[in-house]
Chimera marker file (.cmm) of the C-alpha trace (Angstrom):
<marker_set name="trace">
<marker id="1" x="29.195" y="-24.317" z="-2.965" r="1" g="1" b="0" radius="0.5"/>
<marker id="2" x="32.563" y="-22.050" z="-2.986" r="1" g="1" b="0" radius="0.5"/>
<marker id="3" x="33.273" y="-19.651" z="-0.092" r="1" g="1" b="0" radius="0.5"/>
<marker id="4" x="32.301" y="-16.634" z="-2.413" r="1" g="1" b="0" radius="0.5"/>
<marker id="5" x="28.593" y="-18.256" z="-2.770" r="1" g="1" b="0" radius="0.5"/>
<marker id="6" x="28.657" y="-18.526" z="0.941" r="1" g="1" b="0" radius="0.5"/>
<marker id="7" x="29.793" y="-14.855" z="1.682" r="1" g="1" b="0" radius="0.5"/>
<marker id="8" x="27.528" y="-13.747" z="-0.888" r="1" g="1" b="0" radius="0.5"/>
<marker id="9" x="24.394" y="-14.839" z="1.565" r="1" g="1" b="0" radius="0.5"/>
<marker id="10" x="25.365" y="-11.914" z="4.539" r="1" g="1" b="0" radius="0.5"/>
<marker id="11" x="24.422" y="-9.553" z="1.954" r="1" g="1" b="0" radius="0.5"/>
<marker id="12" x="21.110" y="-10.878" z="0.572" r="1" g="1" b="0" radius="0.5"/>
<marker id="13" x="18.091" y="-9.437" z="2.242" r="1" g="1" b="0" radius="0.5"/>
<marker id="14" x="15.855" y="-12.176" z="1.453" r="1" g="1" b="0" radius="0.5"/>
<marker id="15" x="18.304" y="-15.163" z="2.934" r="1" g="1" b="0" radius="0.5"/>
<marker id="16" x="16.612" y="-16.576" z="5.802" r="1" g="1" b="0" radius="0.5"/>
<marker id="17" x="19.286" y="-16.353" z="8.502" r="1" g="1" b="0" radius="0.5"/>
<marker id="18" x="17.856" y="-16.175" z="11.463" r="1" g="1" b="0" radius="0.5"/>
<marker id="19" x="15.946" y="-18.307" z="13.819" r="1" g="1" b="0" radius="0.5"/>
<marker id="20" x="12.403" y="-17.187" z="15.389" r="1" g="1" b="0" radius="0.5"/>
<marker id="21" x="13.936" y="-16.717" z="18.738" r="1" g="1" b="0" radius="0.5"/>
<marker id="22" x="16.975" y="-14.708" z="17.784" r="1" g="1" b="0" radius="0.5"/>
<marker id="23" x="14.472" y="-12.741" z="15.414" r="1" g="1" b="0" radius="0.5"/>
<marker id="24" x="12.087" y="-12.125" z="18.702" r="1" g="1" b="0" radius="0.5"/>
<marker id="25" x="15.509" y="-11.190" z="20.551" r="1" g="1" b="0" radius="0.5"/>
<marker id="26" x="16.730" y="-8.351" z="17.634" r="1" g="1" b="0" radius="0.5"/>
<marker id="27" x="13.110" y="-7.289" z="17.642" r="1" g="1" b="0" radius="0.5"/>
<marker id="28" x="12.838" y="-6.915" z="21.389" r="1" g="1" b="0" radius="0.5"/>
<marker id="29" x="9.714" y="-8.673" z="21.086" r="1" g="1" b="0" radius="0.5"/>
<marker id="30" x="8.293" y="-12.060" z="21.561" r="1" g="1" b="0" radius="0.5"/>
<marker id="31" x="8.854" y="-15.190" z="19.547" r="1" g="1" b="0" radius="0.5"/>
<marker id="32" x="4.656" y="-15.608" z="19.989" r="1" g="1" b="0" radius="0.5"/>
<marker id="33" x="4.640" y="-11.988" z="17.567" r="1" g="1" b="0" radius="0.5"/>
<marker id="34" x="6.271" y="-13.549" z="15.279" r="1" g="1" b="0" radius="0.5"/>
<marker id="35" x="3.492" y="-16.217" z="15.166" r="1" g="1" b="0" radius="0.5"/>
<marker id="36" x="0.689" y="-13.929" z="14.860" r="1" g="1" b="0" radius="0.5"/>
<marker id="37" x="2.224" y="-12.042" z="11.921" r="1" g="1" b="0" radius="0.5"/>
<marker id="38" x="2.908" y="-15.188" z="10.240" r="1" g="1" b="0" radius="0.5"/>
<marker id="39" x="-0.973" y="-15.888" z="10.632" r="1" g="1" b="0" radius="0.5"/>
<marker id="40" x="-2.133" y="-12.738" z="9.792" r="1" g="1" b="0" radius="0.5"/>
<marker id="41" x="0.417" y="-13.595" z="6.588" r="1" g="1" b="0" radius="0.5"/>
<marker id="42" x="2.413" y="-10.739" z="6.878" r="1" g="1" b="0" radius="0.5"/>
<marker id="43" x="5.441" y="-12.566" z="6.934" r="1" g="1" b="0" radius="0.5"/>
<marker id="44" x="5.951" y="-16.131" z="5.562" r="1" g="1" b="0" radius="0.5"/>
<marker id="45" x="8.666" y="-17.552" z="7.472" r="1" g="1" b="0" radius="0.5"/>
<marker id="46" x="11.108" y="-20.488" z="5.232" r="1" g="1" b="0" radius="0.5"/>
<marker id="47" x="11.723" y="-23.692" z="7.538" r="1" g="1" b="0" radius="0.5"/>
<marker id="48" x="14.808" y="-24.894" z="7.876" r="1" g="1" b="0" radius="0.5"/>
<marker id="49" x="15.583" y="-28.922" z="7.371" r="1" g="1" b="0" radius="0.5"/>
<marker id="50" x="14.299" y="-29.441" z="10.756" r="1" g="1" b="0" radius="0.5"/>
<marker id="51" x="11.000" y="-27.868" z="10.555" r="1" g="1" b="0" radius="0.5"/>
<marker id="52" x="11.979" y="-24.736" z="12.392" r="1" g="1" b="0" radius="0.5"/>
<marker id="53" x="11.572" y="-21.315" z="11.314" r="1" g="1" b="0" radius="0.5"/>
<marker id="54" x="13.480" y="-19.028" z="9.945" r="1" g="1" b="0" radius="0.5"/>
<marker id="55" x="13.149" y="-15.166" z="8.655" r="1" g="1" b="0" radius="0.5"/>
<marker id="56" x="15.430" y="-12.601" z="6.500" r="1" g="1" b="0" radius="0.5"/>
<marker id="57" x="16.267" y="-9.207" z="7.275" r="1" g="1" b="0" radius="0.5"/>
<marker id="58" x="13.815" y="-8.026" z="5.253" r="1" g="1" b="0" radius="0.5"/>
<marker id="59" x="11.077" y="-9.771" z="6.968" r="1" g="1" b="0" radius="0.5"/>
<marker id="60" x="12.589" y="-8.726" z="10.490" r="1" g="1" b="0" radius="0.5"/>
<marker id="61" x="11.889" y="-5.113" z="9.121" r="1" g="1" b="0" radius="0.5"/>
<marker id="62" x="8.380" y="-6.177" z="8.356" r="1" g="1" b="0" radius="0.5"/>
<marker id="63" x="8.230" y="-7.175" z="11.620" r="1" g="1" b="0" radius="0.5"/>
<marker id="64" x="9.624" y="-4.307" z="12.664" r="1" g="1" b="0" radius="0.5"/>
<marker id="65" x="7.158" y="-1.907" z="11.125" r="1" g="1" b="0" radius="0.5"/>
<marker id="66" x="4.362" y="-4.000" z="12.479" r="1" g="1" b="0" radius="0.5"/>
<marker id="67" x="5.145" y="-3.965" z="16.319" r="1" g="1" b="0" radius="0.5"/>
<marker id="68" x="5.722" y="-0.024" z="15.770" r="1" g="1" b="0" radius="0.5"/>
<marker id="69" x="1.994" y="0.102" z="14.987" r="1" g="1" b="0" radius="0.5"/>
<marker id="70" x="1.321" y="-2.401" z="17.900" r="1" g="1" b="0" radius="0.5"/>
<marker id="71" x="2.816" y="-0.327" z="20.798" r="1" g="1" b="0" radius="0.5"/>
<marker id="72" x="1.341" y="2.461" z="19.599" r="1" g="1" b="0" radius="0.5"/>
<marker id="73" x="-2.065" y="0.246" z="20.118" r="1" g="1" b="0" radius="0.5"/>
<marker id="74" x="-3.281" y="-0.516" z="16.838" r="1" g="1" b="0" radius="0.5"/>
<marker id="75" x="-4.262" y="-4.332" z="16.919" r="1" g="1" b="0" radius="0.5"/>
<marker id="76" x="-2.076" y="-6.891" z="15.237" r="1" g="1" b="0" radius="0.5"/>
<marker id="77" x="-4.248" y="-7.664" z="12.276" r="1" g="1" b="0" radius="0.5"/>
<marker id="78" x="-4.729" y="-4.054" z="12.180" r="1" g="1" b="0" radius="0.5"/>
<marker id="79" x="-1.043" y="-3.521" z="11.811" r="1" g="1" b="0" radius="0.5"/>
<marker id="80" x="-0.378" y="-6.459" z="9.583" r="1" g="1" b="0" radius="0.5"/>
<marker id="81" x="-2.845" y="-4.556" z="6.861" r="1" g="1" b="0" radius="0.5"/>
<marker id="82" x="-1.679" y="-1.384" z="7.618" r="1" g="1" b="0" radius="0.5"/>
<marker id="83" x="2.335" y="-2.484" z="6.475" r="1" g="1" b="0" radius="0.5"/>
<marker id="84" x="0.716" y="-4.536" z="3.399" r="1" g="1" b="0" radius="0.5"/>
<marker id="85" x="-1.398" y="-1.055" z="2.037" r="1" g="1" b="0" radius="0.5"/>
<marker id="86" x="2.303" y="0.688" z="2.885" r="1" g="1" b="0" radius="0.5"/>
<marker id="87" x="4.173" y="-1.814" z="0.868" r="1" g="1" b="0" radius="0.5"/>
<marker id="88" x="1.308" y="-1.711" z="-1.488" r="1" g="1" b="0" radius="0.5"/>
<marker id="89" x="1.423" y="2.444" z="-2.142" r="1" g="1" b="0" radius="0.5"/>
<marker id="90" x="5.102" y="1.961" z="-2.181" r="1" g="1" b="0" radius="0.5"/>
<marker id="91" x="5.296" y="-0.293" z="-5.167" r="1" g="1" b="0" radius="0.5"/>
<marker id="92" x="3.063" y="1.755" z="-6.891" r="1" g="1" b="0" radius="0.5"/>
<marker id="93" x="4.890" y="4.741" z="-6.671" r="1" g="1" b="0" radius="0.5"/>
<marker id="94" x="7.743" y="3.263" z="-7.802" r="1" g="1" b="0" radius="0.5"/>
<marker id="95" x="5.964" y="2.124" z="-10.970" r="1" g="1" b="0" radius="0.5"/>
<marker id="96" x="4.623" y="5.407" z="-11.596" r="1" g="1" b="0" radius="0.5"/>
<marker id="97" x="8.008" y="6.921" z="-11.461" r="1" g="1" b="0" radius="0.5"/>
<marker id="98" x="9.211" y="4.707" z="-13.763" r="1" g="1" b="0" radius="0.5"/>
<marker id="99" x="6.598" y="5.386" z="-16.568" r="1" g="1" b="0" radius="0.5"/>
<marker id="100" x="6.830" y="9.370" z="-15.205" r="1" g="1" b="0" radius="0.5"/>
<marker id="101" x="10.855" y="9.046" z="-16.286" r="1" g="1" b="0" radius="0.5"/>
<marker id="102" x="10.331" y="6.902" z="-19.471" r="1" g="1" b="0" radius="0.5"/>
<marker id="103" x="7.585" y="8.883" z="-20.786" r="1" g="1" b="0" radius="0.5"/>
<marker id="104" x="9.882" y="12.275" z="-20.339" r="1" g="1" b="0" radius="0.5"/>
<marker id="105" x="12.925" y="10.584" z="-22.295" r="1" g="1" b="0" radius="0.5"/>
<marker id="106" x="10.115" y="9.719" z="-25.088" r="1" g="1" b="0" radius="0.5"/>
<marker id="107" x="8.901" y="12.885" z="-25.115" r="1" g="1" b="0" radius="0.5"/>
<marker id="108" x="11.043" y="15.900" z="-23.380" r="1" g="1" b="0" radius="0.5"/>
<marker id="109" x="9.071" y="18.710" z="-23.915" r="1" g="1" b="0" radius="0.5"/>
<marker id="110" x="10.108" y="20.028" z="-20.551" r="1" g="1" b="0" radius="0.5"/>
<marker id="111" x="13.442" y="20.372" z="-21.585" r="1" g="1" b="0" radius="0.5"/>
<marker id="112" x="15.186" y="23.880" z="-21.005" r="1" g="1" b="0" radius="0.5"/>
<marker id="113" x="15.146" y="26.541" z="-23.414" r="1" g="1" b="0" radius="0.5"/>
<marker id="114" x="18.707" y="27.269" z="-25.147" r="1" g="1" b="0" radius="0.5"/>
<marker id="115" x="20.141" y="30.559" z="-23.482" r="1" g="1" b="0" radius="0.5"/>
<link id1="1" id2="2" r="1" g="1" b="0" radius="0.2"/>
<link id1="2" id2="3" r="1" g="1" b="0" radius="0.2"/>
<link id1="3" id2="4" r="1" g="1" b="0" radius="0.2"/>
<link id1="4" id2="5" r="1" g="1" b="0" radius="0.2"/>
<link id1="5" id2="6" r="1" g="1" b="0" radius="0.2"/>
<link id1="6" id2="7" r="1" g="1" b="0" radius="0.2"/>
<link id1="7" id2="8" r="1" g="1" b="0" radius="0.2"/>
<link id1="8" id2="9" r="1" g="1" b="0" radius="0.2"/>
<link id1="9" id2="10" r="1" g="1" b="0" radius="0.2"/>
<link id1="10" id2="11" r="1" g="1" b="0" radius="0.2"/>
<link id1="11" id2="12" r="1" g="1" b="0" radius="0.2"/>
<link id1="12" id2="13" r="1" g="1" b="0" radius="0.2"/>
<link id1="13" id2="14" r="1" g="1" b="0" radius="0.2"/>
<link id1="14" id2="15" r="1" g="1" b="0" radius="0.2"/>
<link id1="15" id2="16" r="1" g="1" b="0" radius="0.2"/>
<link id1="16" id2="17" r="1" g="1" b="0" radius="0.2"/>
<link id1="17" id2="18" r="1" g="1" b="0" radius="0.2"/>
<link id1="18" id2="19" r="1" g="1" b="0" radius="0.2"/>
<link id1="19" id2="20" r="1" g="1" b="0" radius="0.2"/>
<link id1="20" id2="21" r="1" g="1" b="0" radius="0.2"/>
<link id1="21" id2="22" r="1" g="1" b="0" radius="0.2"/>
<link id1="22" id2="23" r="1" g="1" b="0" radius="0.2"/>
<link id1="23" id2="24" r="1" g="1" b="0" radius="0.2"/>
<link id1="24" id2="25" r="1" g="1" b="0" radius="0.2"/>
<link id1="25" id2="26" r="1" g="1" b="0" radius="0.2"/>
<link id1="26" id2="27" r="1" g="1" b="0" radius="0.2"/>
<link id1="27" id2="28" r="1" g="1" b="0" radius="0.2"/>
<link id1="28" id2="29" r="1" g="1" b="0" radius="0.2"/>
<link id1="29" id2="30" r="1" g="1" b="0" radius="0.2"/>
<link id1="30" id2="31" r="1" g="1" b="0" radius="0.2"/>
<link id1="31" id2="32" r="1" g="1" b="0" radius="0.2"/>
<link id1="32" id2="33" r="1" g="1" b="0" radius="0.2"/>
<link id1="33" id2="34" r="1" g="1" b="0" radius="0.2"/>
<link id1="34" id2="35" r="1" g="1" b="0" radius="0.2"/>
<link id1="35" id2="36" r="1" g="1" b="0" radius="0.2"/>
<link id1="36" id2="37" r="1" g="1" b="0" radius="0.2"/>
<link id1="37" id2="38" r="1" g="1" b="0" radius="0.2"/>
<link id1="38" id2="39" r="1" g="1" b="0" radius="0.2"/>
<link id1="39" id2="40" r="1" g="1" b="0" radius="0.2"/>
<link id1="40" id2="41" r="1" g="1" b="0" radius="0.2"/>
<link id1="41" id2="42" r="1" g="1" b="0" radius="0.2"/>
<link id1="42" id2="43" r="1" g="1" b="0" radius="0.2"/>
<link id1="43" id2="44" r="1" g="1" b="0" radius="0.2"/>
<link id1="44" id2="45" r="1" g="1" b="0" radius="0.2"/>
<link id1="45" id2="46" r="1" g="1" b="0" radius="0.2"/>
<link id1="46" id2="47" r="1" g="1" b="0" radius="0.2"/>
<link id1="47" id2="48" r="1" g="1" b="0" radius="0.2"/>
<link id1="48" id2="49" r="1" g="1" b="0" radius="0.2"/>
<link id1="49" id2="50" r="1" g="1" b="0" radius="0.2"/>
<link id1="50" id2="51" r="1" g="1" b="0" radius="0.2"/>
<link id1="51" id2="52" r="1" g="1" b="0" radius="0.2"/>
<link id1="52" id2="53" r="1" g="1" b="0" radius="0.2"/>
<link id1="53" id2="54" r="1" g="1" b="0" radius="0.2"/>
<link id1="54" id2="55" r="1" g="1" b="0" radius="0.2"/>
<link id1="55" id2="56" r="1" g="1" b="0" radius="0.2"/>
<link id1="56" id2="57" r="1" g="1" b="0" radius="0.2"/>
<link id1="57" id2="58" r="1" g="1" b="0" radius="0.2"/>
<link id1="58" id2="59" r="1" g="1" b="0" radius="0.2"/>
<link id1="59" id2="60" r="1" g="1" b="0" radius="0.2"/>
<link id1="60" id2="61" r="1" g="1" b="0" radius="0.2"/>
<link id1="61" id2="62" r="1" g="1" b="0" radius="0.2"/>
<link id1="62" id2="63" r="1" g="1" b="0" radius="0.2"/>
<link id1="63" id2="64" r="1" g="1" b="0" radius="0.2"/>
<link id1="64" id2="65" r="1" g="1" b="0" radius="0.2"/>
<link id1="65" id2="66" r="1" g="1" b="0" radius="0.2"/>
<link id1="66" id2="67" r="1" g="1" b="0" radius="0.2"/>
<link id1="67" id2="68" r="1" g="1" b="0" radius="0.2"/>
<link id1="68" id2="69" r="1" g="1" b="0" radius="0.2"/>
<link id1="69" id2="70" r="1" g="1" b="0" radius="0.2"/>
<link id1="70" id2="71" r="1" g="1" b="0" radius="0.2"/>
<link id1="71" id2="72" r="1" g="1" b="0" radius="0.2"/>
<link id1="72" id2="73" r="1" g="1" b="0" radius="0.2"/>
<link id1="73" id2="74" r="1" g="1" b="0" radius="0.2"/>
<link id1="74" id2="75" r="1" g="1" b="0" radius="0.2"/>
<link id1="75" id2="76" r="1" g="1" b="0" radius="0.2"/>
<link id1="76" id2="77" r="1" g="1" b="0" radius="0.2"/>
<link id1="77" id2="78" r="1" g="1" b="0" radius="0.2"/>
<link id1="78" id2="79" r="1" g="1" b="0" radius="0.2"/>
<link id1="79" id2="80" r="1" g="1" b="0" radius="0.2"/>
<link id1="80" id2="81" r="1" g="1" b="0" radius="0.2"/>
<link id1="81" id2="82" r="1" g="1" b="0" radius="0.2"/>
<link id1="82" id2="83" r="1" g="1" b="0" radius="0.2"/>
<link id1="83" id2="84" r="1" g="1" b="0" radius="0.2"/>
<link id1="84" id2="85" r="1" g="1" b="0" radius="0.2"/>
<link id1="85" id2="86" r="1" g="1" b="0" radius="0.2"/>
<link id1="86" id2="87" r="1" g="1" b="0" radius="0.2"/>
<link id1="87" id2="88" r="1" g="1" b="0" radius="0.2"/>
<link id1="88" id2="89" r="1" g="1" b="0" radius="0.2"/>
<link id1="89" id2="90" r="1" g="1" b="0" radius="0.2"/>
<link id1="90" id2="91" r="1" g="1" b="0" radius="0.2"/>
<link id1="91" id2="92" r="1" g="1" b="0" radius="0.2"/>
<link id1="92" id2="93" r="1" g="1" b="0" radius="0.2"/>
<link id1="93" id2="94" r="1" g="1" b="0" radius="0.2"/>
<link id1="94" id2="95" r="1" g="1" b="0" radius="0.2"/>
<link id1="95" id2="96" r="1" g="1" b="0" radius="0.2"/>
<link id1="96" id2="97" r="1" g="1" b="0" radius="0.2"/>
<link id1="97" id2="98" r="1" g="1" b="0" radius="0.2"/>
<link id1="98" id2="99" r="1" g="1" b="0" radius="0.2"/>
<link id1="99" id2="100" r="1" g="1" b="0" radius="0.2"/>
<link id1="100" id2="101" r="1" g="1" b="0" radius="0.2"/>
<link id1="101" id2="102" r="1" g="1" b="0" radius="0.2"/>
<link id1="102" id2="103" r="1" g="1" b="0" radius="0.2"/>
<link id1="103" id2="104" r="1" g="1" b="0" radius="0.2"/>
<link id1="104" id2="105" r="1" g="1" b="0" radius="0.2"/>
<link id1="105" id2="106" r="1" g="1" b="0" radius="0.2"/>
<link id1="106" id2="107" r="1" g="1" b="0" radius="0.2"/>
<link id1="107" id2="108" r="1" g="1" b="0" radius="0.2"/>
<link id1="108" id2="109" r="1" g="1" b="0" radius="0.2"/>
<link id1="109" id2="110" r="1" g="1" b="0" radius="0.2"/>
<link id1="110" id2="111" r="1" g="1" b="0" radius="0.2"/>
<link id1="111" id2="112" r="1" g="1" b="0" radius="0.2"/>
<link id1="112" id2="113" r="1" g="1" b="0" radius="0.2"/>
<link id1="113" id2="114" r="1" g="1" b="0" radius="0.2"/>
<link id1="114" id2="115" r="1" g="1" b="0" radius="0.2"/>
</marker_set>
């Protein structure tokens, strides 16, 4: 591995960089959370060579979303399925934007009008 492949890591969202308790710390929440939305399968943790586990940045702002919904009192599997529909309705916009912007450069009838 060169030092470029190594850098290259710090700015992948999906590398799993950090540890369950210095997840729980940047969360400001509890490394038995972290448990919970790994069972409710939220997040799947990677484990490292030693068994442990270990999350990305993009699953810390799962996470993240999910104990929002928790303080505010909804219950965890609650939460969990409540960020999954999000994600869900997300993706599917996105999809539908796509076909909205290819089907306009196949057919641009909404063009404007010479002046």
């Amino acid at each position: 591995m060169t030092a470029d492949d190594s850098f290259g890591r710090l700015d992948d969202d999906d590398y799993p960089a950090y540890t369950m308790g210095r997840a729980a710390e940047m969360l400001g929440t509890t490394q038995g959370f972290l448990r919970a939305v790994g069972e409710a399968r939220l997040i799947t943790p990677l484990r490292s060579e030693g068994g442990h586990r270990r999350y990305s940045r993009y699953q810390l702002r799962i996470a993240a979303r999910a104990r929002e919904l928790v303080d505010r009192g909804t219950s965890i599997e609650a939460a969990c399925r409540i960020v999954i529909l999000e994600d869900q309705l997300e993706e599917a916009q996105r999809i539908n934007a796509e076909y909205r912007r290819a089907a306009e450069t196949a057919n641009p009838t909404t063009a404007a009008p010479d002046r």
